[in-house]
C-alpha positions as CSV (number, residue, x, y, z in Angstrom):
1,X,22.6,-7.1,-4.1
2,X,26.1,-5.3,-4.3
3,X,24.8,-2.5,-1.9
4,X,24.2,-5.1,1.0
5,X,26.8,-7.0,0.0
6,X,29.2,-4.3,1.1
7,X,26.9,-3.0,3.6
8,X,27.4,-6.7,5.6
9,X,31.1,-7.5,4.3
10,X,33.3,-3.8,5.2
11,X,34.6,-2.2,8.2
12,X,35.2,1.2,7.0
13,X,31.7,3.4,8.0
14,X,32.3,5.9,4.6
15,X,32.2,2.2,2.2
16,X,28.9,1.3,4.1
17,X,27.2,4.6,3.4
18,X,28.6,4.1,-0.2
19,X,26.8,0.9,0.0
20,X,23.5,2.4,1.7
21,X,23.2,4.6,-1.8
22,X,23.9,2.1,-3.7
23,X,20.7,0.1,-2.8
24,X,18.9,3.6,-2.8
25,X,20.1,4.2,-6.1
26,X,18.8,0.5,-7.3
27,X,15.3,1.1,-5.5
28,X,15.1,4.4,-7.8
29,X,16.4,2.7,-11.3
30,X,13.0,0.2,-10.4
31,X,11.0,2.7,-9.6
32,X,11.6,4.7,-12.7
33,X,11.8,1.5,-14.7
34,X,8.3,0.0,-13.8
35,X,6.8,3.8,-13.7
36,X,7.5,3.2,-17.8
37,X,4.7,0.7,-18.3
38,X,2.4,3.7,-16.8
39,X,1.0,6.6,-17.9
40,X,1.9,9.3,-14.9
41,X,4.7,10.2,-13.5
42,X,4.1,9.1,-9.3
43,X,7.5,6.9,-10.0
44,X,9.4,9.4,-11.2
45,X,8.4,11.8,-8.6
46,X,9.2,9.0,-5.9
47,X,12.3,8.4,-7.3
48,X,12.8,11.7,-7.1
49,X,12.3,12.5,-3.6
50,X,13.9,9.4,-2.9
51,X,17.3,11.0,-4.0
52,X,16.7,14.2,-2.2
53,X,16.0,11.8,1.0
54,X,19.4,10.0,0.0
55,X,21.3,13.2,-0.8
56,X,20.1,14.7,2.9
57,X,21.2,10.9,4.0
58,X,24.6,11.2,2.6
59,X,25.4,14.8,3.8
60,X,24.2,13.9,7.9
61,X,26.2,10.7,7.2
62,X,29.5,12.2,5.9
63,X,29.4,14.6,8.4
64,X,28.8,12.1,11.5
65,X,31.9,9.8,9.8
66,X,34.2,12.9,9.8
67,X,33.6,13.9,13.1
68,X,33.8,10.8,15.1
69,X,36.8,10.1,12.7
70,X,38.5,13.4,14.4
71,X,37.5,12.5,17.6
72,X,38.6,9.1,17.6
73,X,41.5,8.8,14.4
74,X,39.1,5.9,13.2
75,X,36.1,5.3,10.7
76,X,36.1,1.9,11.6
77,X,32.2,1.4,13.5
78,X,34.1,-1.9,15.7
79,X,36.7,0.4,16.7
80,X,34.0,2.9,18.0
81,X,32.8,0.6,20.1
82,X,31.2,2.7,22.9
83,X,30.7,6.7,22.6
84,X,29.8,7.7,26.1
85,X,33.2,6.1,27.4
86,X,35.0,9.2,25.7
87,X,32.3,11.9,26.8
């Protein structure tokens, strides 16, 4: 709930990848949680690649926020409104 919370209520593009892996990081808690009343380990290994997913997630998404930030002086998505104006 706080992960789309500040997913729908910030401007700032780093916040709402902060807020993306938040959520991710509640779907794996769950997962490892309900995978206790079990006797294998499929939730843990889920929850597992779920990370590496959200790790490979956070490292395009940094990267994406950084460079449109030096292109434009802005991490602000409303500010970058239209990309191909600035080709």
């Amino acid at each position: 709930c706080c992960g789309l919370m500040i997913v729908f209520t910030k401007k700032n593009a780093l916040l709402i990848l902060m807020g993306i892996e938040l959520m991710l990081n509640a779907a794996n808690l769950n997962l490892v949680l309900f995978n206790r009343q079990q006797t294998g380990m499929d939730g843990q290994l889920f929850a597992l690649f779920v990370i590496l997913v959200a790790v490979c997630e956070a490292a395009v998404g940094i990267a994406i926020i950084l460079r449109v930030y030096h292109y434009f002086k802005s991490a602000v998505p409303d500010q970058v409104s239209d990309l191909k104006e600035h080709e």
